[in-house]
C-alpha positions in Angstrom: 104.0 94.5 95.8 105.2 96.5 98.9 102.5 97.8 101.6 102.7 101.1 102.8 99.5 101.2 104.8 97.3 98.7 107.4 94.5 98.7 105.0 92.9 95.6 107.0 92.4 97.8 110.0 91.2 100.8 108.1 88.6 99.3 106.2 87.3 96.9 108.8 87.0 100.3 111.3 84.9 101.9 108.3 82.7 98.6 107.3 81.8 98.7 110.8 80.2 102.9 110.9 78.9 102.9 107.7 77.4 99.0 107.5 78.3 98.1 104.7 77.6 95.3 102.6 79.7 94.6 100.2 83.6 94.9 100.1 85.5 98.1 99.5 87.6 97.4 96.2 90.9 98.5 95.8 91.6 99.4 92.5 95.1 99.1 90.8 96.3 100.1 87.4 99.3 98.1 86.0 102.0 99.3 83.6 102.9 95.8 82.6 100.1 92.9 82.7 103.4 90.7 84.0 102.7 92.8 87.5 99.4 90.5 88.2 101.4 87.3 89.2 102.6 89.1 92.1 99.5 89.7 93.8 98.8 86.7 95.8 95.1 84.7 95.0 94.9 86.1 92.0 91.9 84.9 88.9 91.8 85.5 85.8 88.1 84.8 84.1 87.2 82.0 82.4 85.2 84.1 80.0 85.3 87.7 78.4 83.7 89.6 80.8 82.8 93.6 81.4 84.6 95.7 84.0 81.3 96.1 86.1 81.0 92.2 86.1 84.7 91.8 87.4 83.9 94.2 90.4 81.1 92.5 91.7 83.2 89.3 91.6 85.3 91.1 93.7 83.2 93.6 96.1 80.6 90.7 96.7 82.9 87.0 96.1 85.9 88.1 97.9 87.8 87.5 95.3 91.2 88.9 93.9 90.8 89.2 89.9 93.3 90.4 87.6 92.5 90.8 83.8 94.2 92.6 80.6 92.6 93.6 77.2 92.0 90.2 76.1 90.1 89.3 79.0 87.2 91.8 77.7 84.3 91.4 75.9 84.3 94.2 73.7 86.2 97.5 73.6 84.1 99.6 75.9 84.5 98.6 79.2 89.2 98.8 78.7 88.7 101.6 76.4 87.4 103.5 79.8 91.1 102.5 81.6 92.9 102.7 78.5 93.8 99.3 77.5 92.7 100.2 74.1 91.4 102.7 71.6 87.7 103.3 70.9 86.5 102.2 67.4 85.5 104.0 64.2 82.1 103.1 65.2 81.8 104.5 68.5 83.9 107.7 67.4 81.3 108.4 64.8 78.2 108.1 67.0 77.2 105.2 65.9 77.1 102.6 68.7 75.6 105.5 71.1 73.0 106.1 69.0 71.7 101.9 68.7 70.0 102.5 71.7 71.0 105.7 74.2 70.4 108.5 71.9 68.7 110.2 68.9 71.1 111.3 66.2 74.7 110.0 65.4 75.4 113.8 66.5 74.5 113.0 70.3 76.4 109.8 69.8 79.7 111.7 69.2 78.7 114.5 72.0 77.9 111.5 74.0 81.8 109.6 73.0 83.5 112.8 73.8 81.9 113.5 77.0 83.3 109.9 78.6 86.7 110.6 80.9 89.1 108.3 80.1 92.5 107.1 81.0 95.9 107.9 79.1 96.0 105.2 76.6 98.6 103.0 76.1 99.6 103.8 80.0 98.7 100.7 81.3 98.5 97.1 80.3 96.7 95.3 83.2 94.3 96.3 86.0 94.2 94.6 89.4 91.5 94.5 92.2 90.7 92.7 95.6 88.6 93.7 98.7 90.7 96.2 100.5 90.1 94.5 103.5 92.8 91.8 102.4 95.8 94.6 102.9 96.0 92.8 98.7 98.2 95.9 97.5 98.1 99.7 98.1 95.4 100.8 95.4 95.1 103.7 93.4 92.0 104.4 94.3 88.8 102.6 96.2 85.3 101.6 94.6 82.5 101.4 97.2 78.7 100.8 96.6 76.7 102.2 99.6 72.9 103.1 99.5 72.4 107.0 99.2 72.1 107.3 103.0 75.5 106.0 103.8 76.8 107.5 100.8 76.1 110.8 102.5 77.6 110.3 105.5 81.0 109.4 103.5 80.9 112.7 101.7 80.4 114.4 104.8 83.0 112.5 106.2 85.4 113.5 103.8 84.4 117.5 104.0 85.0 117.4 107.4 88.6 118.3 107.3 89.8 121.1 104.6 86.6 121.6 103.4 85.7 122.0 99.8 81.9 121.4 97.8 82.0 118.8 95.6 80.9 118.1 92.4 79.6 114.6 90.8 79.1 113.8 87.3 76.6 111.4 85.3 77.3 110.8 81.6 74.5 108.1 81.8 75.8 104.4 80.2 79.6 103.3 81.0 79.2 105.4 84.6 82.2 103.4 85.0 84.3 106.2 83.6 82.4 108.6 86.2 83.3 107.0 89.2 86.9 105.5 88.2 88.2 107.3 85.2 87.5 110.4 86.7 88.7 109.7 90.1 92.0 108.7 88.4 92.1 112.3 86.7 91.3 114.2 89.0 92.6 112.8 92.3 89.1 113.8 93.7 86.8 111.5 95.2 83.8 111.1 92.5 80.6 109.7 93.0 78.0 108.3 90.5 74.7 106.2 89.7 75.5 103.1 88.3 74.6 102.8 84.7 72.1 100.6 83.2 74.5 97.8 82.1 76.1 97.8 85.9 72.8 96.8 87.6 71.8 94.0 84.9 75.8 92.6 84.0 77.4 94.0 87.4 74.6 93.3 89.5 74.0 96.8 91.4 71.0 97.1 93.1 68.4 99.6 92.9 69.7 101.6 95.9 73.2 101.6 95.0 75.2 104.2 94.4 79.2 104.4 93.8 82.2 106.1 94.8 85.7 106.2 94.2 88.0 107.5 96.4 91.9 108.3 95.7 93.7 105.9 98.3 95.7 108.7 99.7 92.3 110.2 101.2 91.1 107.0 103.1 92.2 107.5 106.0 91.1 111.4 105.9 87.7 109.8 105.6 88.0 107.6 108.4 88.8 110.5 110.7 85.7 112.5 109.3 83.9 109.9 109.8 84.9 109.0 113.7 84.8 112.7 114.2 81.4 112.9 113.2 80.3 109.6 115.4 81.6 111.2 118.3 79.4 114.0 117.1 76.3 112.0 117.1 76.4 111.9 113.2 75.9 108.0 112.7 74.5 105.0 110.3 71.7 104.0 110.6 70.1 107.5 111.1 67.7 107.7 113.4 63.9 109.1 112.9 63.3 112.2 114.7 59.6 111.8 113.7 57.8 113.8 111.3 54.6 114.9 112.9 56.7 115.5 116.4 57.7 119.1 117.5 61.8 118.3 116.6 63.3 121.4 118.6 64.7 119.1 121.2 66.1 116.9 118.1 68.0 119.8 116.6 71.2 120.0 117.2 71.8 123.1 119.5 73.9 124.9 116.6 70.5 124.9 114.5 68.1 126.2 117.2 70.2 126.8 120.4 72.9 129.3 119.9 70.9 132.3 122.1 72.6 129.7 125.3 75.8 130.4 124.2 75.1 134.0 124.9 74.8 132.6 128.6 78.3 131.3 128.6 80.3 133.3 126.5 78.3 137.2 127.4 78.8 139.6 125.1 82.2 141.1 124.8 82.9 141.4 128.5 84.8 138.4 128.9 87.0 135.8 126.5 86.6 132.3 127.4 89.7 130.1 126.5 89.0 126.6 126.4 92.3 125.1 127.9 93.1 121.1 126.7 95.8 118.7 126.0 97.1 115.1 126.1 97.2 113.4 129.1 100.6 114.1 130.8 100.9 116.8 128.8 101.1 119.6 131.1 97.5 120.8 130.7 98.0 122.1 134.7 101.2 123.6 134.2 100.0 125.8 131.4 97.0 126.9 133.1 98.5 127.7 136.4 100.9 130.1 134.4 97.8 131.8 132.8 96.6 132.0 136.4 99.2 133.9 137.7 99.0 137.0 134.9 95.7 137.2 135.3 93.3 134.1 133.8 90.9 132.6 136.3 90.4 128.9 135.9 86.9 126.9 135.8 88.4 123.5 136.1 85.5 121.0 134.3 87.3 118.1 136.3 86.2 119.2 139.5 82.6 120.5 138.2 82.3 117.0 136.9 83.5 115.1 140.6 80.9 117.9 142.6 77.7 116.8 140.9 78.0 113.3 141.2 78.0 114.0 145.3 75.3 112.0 147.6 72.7 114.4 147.3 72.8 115.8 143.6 70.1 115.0 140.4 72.9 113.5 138.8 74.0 111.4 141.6 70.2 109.7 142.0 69.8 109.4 138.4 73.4 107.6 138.3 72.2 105.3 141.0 68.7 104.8 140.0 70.3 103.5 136.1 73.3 101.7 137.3 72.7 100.6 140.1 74.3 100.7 143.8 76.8 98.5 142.3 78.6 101.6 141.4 78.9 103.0 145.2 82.0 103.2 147.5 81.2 102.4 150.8 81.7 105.8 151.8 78.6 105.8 149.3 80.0 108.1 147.0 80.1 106.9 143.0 83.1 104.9 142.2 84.2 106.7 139.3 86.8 104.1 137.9 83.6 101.5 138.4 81.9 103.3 136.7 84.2 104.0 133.4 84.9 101.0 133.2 81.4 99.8 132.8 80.4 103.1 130.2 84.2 101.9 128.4 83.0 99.1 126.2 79.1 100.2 126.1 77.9 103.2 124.2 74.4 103.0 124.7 75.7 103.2 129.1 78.2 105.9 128.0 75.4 108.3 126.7 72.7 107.7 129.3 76.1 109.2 131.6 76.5 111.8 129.7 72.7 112.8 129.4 72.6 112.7 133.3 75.9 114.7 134.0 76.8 116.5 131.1 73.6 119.7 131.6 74.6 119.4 135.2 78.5 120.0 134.1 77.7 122.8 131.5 75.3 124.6 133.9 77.7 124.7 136.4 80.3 125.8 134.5 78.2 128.8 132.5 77.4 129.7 136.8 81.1 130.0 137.3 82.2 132.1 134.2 79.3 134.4 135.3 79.9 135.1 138.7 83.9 135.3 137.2 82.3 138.2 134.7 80.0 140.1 136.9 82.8 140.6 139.9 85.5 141.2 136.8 84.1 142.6 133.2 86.9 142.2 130.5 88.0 139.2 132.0 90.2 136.1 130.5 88.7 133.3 131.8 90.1 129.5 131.0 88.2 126.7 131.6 90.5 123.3 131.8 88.1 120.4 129.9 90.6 117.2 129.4 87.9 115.8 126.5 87.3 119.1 125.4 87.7 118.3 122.2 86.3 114.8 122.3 82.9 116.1 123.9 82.8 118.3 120.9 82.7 121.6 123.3 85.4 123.6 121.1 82.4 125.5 119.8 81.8 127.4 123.7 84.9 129.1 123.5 86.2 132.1 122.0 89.1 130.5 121.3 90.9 127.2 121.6 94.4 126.5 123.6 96.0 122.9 123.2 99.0 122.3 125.1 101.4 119.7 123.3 103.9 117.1 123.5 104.6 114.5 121.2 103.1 111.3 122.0 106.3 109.3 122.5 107.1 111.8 125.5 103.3 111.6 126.3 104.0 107.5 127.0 107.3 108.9 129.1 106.0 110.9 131.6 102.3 109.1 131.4 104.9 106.2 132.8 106.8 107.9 135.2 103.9 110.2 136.9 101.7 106.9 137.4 104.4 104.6 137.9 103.2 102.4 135.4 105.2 100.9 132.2 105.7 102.6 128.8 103.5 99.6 127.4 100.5 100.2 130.0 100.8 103.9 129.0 100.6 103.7 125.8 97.6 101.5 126.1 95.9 103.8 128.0 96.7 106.5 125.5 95.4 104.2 122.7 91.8 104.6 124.6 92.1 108.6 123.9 91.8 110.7 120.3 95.8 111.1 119.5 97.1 114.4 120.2 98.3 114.9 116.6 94.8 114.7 115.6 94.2 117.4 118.3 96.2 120.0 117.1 93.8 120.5 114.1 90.9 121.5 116.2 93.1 124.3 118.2 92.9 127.7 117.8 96.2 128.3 119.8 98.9 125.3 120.5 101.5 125.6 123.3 104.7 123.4 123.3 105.5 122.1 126.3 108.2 119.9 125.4 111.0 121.8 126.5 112.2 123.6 129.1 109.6 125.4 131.5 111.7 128.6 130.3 110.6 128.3 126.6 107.0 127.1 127.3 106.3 130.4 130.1 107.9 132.8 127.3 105.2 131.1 124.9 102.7 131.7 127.3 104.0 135.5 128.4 103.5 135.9 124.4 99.7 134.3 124.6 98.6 136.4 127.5 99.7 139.6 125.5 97.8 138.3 122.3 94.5 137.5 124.6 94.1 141.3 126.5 94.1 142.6 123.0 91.4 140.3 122.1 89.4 141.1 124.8 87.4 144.9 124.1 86.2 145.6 127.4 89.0 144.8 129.2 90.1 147.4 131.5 
């Protein structure tokens, strides 16, 4: 079976953020049972067995099972990825209403409710840890405790956001979380049944989601987006007897500061961002000449890190004088490269410079505002969007090129080789992933003709924009 995707290096990335501790399972469906002996490892069972049971062999053994309706114990557990029909008995009620309901009548009620797949379809089912790179699945099973299960949804609502909905029809959940997931192309989440915790093994805390294949890697993104955010597994206790206003993020508790930065319809801040080598300068020096002050965030972060500055003692006093030049200022490439690899380093920097940073800027922008009402002021953050500031500005700008001419001119303006800059490029978020968190994108790939008519065309879109502009 042909590969389309590096599933090793997805599902390791995600084992990793969410701890997980059992395998994700990809989950195939076969048209002809002759499929299986082209999966590599592949078991069959020495016994009948019930889908839940198979699973665990797989998200817990490592192993790579594939089974057809005589490998089943009885008709429930295929009749769910239809292998086979239901009987007689279960259509009537019956076998519902041995032990999970009252009346043959809830039995039926019950039958009906159960999603299934087409039957006939399918003759075969395959499934391995995910981790393997086995196949490309149709979808992917995994168990996570509630806590983890949450951050995955939120992960997946992160981008093109939609509520979603989760079913329990109680016994066989395993037509909640697969059939359905196959139906709809949704991602579905339920509590394992009865039978799955004592055949399949689930444990108290478990819950279960499938996910379509195609919206993995969407869920990765979410989920690094939100990391980068400060939304992480474990979660942390903010403590429940402590006053928690410094806890809160700012958007619950802190938006009166953004008053401070953005004013109140005498100005319109334009966060200005791009690639590296992209042309971020080029773009904003334009703006600058019709009319758009800059606050460059580079040279805010350089000035208070100078001898002298909170930041700089608190730098020193953490890190050490290990990080000094002898002209005794900070050696900023010392000093990335020890925050680089180290995210507990990389936050204590950012809690030391990052209020010093902001309260500069907000400074800037006012004096900017108070000598000019109605202004358009762009402030030039490189990590704007990694830092997570996009939520300052009024609006947006991200000035693109695609990241093979990124590697070009990365090369050529550092005199370094393509395969250095695109290492260095590997350490930054892609700038196709930026494009989705811009308000306004500017391509810069052409001549500087087409990209200052682009820009003539933003500066007209901005005054009107701007109410108080005179």
């Amino acid at each position: 079976m042909k590969k389309q995707h590096d599933w090793e290096k997805i599902i390791r990335r995600m084992e990793l953020l969410m701890r997980l501790k059992s395998f994700p399972v990809a989950f195939k469906m076969l048209e002809k049972r002759e499929e299986l002996e082209k999966i590599p490892f592949m078991r069959k069972p020495k016994h009948k067995a019930t889908l839940c049971q198979l699973i665990t062999l797989v998200r817990n053994f490592d192993w790579t099972i594939g089974v057809d309706l005589g490998d089943f114990m009885n008709p429930t557990c295929p009749s769910i990825i239809g292998l086979t029909d239901i009987p007689e008995l279960n259509k009537d009620g019956t076998f519902r209403s041995i032990v999970w309901v009252k009346t043959k009548e809830d039995g039926r009620k019950y039958e009906a409710s159960i999603p299934r797949l087409p039957l006939g379809k399918y003759e075969a089912v395959a499934m391995a840890p995910l981790a393997y790179n086995p196949f490309d699945p149709d979808i992917v099973l995994i168990y996570a405790n509630p806590a983890q299960m949450m951050l995955l949804i939120n992960s997946l609502q992160f981008e093109d956001y939609e509520v979603m909905q989760f079913f329990c029809v109680g016994e066989s959940s395993c037509s909640d979380a697969i059939a359905r997931c196959y139906l709809t192309r949704k991602p579905s989440l339920t509590i394992p049944c009865y039978g799955e915790r004592r055949y399949g093994h689930a444990q108290d805390e478990d819950l279960v989601i499938a996910i379509p294949a195609e919206m993995m890697e969407k869920a990765l993104r979410g989920m690094e987006a939100l990391y980068r955010r400060g939304i992480r597994y474990p979660i942390s206790y903010a403590g429940a007897e402590q006053d928690l206003a410094s806890a809160f993020p700012m958007s619950y508790g802190g938006l009166h500061q953004l008053e401070t930065i953005r004013g109140k319809g005498d100005r319109l801040l334009l966060g200005v961002t791009g690639g590296i080598a992209s042309g971020k300068s080029t773009v904003a020096n334009m703006l600058e000449e019709l009319g758009a002050p800059i606050v460059d965030l580079d040279i805010i972060a350089r000035q208070v890190v100078e001898p002298g500055r909170p930041a700089f003692e608190e730098i020193v006093e953490y890190f050490g004088k290990q990080v000094l030049q002898q002209d005794g200022y900070i050696d900023r490439k010392k000093l990335s490269g020890i925050v680089f690899s180290d995210p507990e380093k990389r936050k204590r920097l950012e809690g030391f410079t990052h209020p010093r940073i902001m309260g500069e800027m907000s400074r800037h922008v006012n004096e900017i505002a108070d000598r000019a009402p109605g202004s358009i002021i762009q402030v030039a953050v490189p990590l704007l969007i990694e830092l997570n500031l996009q939520y300052i500005f009024h609006r947006v700008l991200l000035v693109y090129i695609p990241p093979e001419m990124q590697i070009e001119r990365l090369a050529e303006r550092d005199g370094i080789t393509k395969e250095e800059a695109a290492n260095i490029l590997k350490a930054q978020l892609p700038i196709d992933e930026k494009v989705g968190y811009a308000d306004i994108v500017i391509h810069n790939d052409k001549t500087l003709e087409e990209t200052r008519k682009q820009v003539d065309e933003l500066w007209e879109t901005l005054k009107g924009l701007c109410p108080k502009r005179s």
